[in-house]
C-alpha positions in Angstrom: 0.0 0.0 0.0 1.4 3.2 -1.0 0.7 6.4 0.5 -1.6 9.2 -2.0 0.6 12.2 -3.6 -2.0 14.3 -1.8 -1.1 13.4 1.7 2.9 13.9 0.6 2.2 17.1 0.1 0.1 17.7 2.7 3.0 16.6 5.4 5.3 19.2 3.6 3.9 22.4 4.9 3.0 20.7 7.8 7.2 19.9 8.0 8.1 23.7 7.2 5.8 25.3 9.6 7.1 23.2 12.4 10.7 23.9 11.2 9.8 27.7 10.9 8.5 27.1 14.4 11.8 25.8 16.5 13.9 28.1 14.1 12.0 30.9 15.3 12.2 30.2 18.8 16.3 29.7 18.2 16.4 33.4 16.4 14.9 34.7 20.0 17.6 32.9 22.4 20.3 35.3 23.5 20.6 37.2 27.1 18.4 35.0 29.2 20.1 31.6 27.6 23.1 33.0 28.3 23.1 34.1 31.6 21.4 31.3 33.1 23.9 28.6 31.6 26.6 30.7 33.2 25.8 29.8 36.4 26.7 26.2 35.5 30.2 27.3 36.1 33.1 25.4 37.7 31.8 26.6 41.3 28.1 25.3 40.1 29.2 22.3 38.9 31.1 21.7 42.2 27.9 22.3 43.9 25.7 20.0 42.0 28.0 17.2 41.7 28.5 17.6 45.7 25.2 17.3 45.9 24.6 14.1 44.2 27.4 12.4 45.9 26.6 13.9 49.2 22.8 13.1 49.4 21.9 11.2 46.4 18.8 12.6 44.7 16.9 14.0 47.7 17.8 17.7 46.2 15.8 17.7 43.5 12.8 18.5 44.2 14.7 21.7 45.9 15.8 22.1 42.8 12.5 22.2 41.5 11.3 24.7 43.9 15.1 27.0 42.7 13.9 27.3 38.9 10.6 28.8 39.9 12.6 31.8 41.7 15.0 31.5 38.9 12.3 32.3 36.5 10.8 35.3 38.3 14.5 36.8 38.8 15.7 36.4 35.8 12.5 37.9 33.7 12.2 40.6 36.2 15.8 42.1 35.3 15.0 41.3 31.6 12.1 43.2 32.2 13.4 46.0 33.9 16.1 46.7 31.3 13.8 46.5 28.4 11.6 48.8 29.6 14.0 51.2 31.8 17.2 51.2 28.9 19.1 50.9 31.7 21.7 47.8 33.4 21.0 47.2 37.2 24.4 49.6 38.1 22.4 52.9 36.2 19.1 51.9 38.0 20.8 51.3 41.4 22.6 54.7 41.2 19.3 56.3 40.2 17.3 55.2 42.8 19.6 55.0 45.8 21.6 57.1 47.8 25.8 57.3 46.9 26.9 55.4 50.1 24.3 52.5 48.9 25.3 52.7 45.9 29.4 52.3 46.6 28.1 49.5 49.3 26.1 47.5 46.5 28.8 47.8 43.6 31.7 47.0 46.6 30.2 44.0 47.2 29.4 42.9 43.3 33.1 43.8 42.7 34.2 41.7 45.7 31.5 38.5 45.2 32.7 39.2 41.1 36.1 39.0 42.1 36.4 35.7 43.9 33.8 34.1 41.0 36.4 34.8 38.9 39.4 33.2 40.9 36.8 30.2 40.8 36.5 30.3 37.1 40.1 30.6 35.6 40.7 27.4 38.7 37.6 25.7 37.2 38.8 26.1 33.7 42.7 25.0 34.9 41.3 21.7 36.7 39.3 20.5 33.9 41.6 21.1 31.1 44.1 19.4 33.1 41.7 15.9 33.0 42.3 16.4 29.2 46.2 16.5 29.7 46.7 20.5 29.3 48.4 21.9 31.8 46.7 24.8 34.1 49.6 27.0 33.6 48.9 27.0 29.6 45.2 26.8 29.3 44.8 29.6 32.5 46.6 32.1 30.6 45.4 31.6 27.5 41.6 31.4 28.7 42.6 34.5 30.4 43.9 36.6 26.8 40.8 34.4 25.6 38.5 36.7 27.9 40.3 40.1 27.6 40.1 39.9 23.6 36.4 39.2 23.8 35.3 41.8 26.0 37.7 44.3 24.6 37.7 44.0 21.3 34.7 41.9 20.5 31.2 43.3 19.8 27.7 42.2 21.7 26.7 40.3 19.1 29.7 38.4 18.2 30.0 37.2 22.1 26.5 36.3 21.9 27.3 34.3 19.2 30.1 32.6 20.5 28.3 32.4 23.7 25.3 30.5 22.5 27.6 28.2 20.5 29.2 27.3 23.8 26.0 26.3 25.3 25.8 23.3 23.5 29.0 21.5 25.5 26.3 21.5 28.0 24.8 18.5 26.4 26.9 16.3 27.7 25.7 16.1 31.3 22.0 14.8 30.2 24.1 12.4 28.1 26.0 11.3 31.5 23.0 10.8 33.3 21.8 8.3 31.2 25.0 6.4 30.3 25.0 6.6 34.5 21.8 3.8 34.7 20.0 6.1 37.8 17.2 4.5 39.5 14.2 5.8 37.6 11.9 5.8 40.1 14.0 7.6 42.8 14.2 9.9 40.4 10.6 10.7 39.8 9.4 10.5 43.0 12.3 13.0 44.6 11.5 15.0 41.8 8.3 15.5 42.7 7.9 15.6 46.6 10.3 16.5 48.9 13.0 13.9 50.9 14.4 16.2 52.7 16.7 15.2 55.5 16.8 17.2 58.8 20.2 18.0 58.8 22.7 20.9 59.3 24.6 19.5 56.3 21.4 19.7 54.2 20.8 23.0 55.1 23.6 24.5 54.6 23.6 22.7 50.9 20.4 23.8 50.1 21.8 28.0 50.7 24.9 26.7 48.6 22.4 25.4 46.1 20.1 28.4 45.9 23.4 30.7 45.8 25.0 29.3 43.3 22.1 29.2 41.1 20.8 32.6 41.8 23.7 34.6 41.6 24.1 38.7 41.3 26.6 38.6 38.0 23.5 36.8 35.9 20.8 40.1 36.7 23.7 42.8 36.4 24.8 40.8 32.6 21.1 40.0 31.9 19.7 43.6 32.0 23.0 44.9 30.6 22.4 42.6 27.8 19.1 43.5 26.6 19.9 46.9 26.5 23.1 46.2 24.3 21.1 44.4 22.3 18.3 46.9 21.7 15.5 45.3 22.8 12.4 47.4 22.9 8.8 47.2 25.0 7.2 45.9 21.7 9.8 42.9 21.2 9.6 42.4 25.1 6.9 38.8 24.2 10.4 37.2 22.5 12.9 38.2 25.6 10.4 36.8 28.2 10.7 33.6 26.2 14.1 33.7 26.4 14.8 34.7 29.6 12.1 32.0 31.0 13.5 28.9 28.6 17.3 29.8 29.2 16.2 29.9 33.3 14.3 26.0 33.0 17.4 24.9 30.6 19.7 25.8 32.7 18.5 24.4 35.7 17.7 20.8 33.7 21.1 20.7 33.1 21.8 21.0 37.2 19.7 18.5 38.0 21.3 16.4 35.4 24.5 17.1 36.9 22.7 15.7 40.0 21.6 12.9 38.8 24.9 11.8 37.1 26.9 12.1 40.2 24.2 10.3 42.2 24.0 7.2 39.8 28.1 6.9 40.0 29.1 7.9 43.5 25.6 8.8 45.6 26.3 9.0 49.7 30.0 9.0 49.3 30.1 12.3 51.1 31.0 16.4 49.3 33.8 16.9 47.1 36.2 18.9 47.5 37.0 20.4 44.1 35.4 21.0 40.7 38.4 18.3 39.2 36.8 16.2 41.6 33.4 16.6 40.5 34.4 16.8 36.9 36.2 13.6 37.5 32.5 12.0 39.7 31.2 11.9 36.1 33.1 9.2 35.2 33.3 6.6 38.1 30.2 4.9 37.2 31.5 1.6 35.0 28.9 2.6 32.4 30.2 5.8 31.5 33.4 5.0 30.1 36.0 7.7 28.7 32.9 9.4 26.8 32.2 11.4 30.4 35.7 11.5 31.3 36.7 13.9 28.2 33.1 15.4 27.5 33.3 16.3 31.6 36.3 17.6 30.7 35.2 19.3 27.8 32.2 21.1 28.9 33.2 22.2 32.1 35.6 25.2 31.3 33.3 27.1 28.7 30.8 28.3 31.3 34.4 29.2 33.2 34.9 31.3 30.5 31.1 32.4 30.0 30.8 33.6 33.8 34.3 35.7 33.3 33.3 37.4 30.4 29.8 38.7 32.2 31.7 39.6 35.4 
């Protein structure tokens, strides 16, 4: 039985429209998928993996509960700079005394510079699990940064930026390769398993503050007004800013998941080459996680730099 010429050209426009469809929502992507993925940074990672091997998969429905207030953050400093033309800094400034003003950029400069320090060691531990030594891929990731925020353009970083999303693939791809226990999974997914802990407790703040983090509003708002965007195209950025939020806290609780399928209730690492290096304990893995870990973990290093 063959299928009718009629229906073969009936599934064609069908095909397009859907293409037109996801090519669309790609065109909008930018700001928000940007600074959310930065938070998966070499500190993030640290914190995720540490929580899988610490206490399995209890964290995530927390984690859950995190890309809710993701969500409203992030779209409210979208919205804010859309509407306003201004970054956070301008706004502060405007609507705050001096001495707030110096207090609130003192402590962005001071939490922006020890994210940094975290970053350029981030990007030296993992480029070290693929046999490059920290002090060659530190220095270069360091010109690597200066040239792109000095003598790059918005829209070239952006570019490049949303290229480098993509090496975030790899952790879903780890989780799965990792065998978890499906129905743990699901059900600490969707009610809590919370123990009563200290430990616990103080993960969850390190959870919630590496996830939330000042750098991704100041870059967000910054961005949208580097990038033009206007009340009337404001439908497209709350897309993206929304999206990038619930994508980049999948890939966290990915991470989770990964690290609690290979090394679950061994207790927190110590070091993002430690939790780069969790990803590939579990028998199943293989080298695939050992070099995509390795891979993927310096370019939100560099990502998290740049918007600092």
């Amino acid at each position: 039985m063959t299928a009718s010429p009629h229906s073969t050209v009936s599934e064609r426009p069908g095909r397009r429209r859907w293409t037109a469809r996801v090519l669309a929502v790609l065109g909008i992507l930018g700001p928000g998928m940007i600074a959310a993925n930065a938070g998966n940074d070499a500190g993030g990672i640290l914190t995720y993996a540490s929580a899988g091997a610490q206490f399995g998969y209890r964290t995530l429905f927390l984690m859950v509960l995190v890309t809710v207030a993701l969500v409203v953050v992030q779209e409210m400093c979208s919205r804010l700079g859309v509407y306003t033309g201004e970054g956070l800094g301008g706004l502060i400034r405007e609507q705050f005394s001096p001495r707030a003003t110096f207090a609130a950029m003192t402590l962005l400069l001071v939490a922006n510079a020890g994210l940094t320090v975290s970053e350029f060691a981030g990007v030296g531990a993992a480029m070290e699990i693929l046999g490059v030594s920290r002090f060659i891929s530190v220095p270069i990731a360091a010109v690597f940064v200066w040239a792109l925020t000095v003598l790059g353009s918005y829209s070239r970083a952006e570019r490049l930026f949303m290229v480098l999303t993509l090496a975030f693939v790899t952790y879903p791809i780890a989780a799965f390769l990792g065998h978890p226990n499906g129905h743990e999974v699901l059900t600490n997914l969707v009610s809590p398993h919370f123990p009563a802990s200290h430990a616990f407790l103080v993960l969850a703040v390190a959870l919630i503050g590496t996830t939330i983090t000042p750098y991704m509003q100041f870059y967000e708002a910054s961005a949208v007004v580097d990038k033009h965007i206007t009340p009337a195209n404001y439908r497209n950025e709350r897309i993206d800013s929304v999206s990038g939020s619930i994508w980049s806290n999948i890939i966290s609780i990915f991470i989770i998941i990964a690290t609690a399928a290979a090394i679950g209730g061994t207790g927190p690492l110590q070091s993002a080459q430690q939790a780069a290096e969790a990803l590939s304990l579990n028998p199943w893995m293989g080298d695939f996680v050992w070099s995509s870990a390795g891979f993927s973990e310096p370019w939100p290093g560099v990502e998290a730099v740049a918007h600092a």
